[in-house]
C-alpha positions as CSV (number, residue, x, y, z in Angstrom):
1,X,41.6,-43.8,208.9
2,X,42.2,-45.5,212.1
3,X,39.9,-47.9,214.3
4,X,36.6,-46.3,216.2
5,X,36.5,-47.0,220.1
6,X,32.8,-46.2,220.9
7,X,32.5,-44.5,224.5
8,X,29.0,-45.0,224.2
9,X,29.0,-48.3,226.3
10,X,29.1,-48.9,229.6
11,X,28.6,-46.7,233.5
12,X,30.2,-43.2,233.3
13,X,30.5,-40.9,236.3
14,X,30.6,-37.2,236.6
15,X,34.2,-35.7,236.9
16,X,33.5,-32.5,239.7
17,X,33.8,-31.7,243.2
18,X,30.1,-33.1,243.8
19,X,30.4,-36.4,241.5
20,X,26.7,-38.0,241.7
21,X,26.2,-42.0,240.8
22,X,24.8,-42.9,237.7
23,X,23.3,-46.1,236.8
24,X,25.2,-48.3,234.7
25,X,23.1,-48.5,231.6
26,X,23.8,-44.5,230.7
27,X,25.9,-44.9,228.2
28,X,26.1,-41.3,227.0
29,X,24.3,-41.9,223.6
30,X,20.2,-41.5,224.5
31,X,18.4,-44.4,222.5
32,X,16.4,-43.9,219.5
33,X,13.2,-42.5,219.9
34,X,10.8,-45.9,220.4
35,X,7.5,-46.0,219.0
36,X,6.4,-46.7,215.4
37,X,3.2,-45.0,215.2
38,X,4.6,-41.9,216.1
39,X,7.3,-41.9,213.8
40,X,4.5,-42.7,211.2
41,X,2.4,-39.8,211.8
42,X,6.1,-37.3,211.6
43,X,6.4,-39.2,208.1
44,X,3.1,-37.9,206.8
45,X,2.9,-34.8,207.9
46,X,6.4,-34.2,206.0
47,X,4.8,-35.6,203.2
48,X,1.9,-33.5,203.2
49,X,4.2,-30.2,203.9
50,X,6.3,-31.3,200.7
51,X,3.5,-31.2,198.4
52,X,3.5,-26.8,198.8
53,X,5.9,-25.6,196.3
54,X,7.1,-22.6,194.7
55,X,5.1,-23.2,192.0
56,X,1.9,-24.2,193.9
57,X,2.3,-22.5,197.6
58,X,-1.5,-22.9,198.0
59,X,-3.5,-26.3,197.8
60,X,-6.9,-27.1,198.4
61,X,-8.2,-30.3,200.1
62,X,-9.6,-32.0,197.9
63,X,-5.6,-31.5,195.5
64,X,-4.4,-33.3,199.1
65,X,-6.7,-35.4,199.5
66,X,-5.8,-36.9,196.3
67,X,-2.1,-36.8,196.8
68,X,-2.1,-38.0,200.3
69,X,-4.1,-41.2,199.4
70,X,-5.3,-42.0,202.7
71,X,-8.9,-40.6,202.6
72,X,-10.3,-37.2,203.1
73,X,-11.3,-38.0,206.9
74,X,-7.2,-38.3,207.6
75,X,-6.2,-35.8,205.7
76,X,-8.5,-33.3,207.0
77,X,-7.1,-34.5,210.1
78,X,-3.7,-34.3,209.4
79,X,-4.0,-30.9,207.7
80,X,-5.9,-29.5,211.3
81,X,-2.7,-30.9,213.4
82,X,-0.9,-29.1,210.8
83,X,-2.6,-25.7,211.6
84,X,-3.0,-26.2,215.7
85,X,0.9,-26.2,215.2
86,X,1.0,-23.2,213.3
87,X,3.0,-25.2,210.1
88,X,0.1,-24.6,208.0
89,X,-2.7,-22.0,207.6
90,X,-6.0,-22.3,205.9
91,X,-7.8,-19.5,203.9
92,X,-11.5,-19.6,204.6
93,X,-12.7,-17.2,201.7
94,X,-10.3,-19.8,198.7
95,X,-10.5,-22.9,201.0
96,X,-7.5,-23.5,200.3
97,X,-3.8,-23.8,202.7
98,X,-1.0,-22.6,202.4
99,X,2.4,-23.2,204.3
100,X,2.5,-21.8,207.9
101,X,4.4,-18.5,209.8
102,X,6.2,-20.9,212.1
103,X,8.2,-22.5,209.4
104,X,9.6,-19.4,208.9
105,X,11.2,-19.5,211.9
106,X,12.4,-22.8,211.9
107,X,13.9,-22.1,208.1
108,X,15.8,-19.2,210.4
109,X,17.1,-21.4,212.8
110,X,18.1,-24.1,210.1
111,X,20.2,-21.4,208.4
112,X,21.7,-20.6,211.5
113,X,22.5,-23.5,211.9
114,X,24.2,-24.8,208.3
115,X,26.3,-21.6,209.2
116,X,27.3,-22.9,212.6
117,X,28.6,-26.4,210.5
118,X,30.3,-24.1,208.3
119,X,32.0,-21.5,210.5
120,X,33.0,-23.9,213.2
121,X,34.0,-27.2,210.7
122,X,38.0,-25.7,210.2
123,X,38.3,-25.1,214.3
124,X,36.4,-28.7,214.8
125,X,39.9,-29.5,212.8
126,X,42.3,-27.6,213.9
127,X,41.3,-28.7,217.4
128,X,41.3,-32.6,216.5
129,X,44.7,-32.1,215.0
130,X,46.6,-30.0,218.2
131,X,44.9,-32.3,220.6
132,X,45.2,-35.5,218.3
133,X,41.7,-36.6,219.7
134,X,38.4,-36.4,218.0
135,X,36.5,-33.0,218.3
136,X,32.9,-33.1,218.3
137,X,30.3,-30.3,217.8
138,X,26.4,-30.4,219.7
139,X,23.4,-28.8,219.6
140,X,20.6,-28.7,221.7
141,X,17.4,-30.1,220.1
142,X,15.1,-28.7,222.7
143,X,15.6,-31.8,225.5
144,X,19.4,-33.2,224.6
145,X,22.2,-32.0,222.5
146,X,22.8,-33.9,219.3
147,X,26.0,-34.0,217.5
148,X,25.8,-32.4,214.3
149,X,29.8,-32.6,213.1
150,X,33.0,-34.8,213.9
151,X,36.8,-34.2,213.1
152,X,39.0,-37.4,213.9
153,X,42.3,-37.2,215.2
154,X,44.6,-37.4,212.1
155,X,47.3,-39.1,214.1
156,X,45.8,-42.3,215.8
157,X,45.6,-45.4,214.4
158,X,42.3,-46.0,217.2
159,X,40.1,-43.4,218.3
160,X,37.1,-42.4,220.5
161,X,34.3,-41.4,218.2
162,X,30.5,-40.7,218.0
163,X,28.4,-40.4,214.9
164,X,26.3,-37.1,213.4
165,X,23.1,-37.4,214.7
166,X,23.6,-38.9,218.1
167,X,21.5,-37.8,221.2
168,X,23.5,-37.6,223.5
169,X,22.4,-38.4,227.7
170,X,21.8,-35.8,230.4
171,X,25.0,-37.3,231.8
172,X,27.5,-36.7,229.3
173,X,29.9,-33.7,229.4
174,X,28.3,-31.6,227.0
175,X,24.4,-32.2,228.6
176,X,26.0,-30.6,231.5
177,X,27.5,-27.8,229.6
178,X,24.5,-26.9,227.8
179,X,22.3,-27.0,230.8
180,X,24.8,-25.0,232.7
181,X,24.0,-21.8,230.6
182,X,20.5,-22.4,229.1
183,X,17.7,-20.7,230.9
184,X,15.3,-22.7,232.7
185,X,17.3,-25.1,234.2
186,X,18.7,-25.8,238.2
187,X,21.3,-23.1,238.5
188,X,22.2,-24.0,241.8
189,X,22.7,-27.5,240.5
190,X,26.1,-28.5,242.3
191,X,27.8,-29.9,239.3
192,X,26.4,-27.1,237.3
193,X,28.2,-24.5,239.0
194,X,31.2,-26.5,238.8
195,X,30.6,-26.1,235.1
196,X,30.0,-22.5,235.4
197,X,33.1,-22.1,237.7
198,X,35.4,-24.0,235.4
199,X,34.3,-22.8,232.1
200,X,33.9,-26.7,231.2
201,X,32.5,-30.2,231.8
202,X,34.0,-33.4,232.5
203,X,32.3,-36.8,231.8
204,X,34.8,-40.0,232.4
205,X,33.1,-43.5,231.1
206,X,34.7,-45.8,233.5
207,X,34.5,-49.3,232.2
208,X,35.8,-48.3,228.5
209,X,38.4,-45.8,230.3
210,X,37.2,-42.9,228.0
211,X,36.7,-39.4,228.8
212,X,34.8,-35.9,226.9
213,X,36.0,-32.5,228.0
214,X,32.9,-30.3,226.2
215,X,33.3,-26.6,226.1
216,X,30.2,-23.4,225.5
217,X,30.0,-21.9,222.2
218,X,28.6,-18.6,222.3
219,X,26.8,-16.2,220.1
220,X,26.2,-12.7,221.0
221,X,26.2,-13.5,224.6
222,X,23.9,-16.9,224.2
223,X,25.1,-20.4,224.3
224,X,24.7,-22.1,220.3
225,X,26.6,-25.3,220.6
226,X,28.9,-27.2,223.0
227,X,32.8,-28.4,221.0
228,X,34.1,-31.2,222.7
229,X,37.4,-33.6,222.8
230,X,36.8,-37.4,223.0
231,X,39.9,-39.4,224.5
232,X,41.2,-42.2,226.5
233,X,42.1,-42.0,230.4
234,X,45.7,-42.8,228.6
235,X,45.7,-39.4,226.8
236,X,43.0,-37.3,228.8
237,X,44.2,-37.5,232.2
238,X,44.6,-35.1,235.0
239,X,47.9,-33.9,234.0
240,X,46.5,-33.3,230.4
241,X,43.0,-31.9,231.4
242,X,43.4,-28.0,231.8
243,X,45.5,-28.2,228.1
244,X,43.0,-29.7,226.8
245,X,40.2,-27.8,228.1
246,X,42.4,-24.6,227.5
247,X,42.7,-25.6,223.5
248,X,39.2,-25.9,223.3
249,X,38.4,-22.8,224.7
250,X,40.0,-21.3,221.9
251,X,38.5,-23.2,219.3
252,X,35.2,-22.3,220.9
253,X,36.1,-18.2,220.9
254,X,37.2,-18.2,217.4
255,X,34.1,-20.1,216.3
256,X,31.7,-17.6,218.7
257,X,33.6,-14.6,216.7
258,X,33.2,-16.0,213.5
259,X,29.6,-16.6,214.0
260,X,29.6,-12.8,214.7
């Protein structure tokens, strides 16, 4: 496997007919979410869902209280969050909880999702290997997309590459595809009709020289995921551009009808 050329560094601008200036520390990967205490109070409130199991789907308080180890005042306060967010419900007549109708949902959209990775990893591929560039699938997590699979470019000895699990800016290519077909956003947004228009987005990072071409997936009629190709200026240019663009638009049609 070759050498990783990270576009995630340096100002990027907006390739469309209304390019807007960007400020020079967007580097198209968002930063980590700051804020320990935060990511504290996610960590226990896993840990108190994981202690309902198959063979115990209902627990009293006093069972977490002595699991959680941190007092009966912050579990009982933990376990109310829990409820207010529909993740847990309590039973007044046992006293006892049990795991919540909105997981349900979310198991749904997980499994949807672990079939998106799996439909859509041999056209991620197939994609990386006509366009000898690396091929990156997103989802949207609500406020971002977040890359969720890579294929590299089998042929380069250095490539452009991002890593699963990135958040990626409002700035980069496939921000502006997903917000071009989501609901609720500016649809008279300039460069978001460009997107429309075009059937794809553009983002060029100027001072690395690299450049992301991000296509729609859709299923049954609703944007699931953005595909997108990661290059250089050097082998993503204008002349290049509409192929490019064009191969992905396959890749994302044959992973829209495989999804069914």
């Amino acid at each position: 496997m070759g050498r990783t050329l990270n576009p995630s560094f340096g100002h990027n601008s907006s390739m469309s007919e209304t390019p807007e200036a960007l400020p020079s520390e967007d580097n198209g990967v968002a930063p980590e979410r700051d804020g320990e205490p935060a990511i504290q109070a996610i960590s226990r409130a896993v840990q108190m869902l994981a202690f309902f199991t198959e063979e115990q789907p209902e627990v009293s308080l006093n069972e977490l209280v002595q699991r959680f180890k941190l007092g009966k005042t912050t579990t009982h306060r933990y376990a109310t969050s829990l409820r207010q967010e529909g993740l847990l419900r309590y039973n007044q007549q046992t006293g006892r909880y049990s795991l919540g109708i909105k997981l349900i949902r979310l198991g749904r959209i997980a499994q949807g999702s672990l079939h998106l990775l799996d439909v859509a990893g041999p056209h991620l591929e197939s994609a990386a290997s006509d366009l000898n560039e690396s091929t990156v699938l997103a989802i949207w997590d609500g406020a971002l997309p977040v890359v969720v699979r890579v294929a590299y470019p089998p042929r380069r000895n250095i490539f452009v590459g991002v890593r699963v699990g990135d958040r990626l800016t409002p700035a980069a290519a496939q921000s502006l595809v997903m917000r071009a077909y989501l609901n609720g956003h500016d649809k008279h947004e300039p460069r978001l009709a460009d997107v429309r228009r075009l059937g794809y987005a553009v983002t060029h990072y100027q001072d690395t020289g690299t450049v992301a071409v991000a296509r729609p997936v859709f299923q049954e009629g609703q944007i699931a995921a953005t595909i997108a190709a990661l290059g250089t200026l050097a082998t993503i240019d204008e002349h290049s551009l509409q192929t490019v663009a064009d191969r992905l638009g396959e890749a994302a049609d044959r992973i829209g009808r495989d999804l069914g």
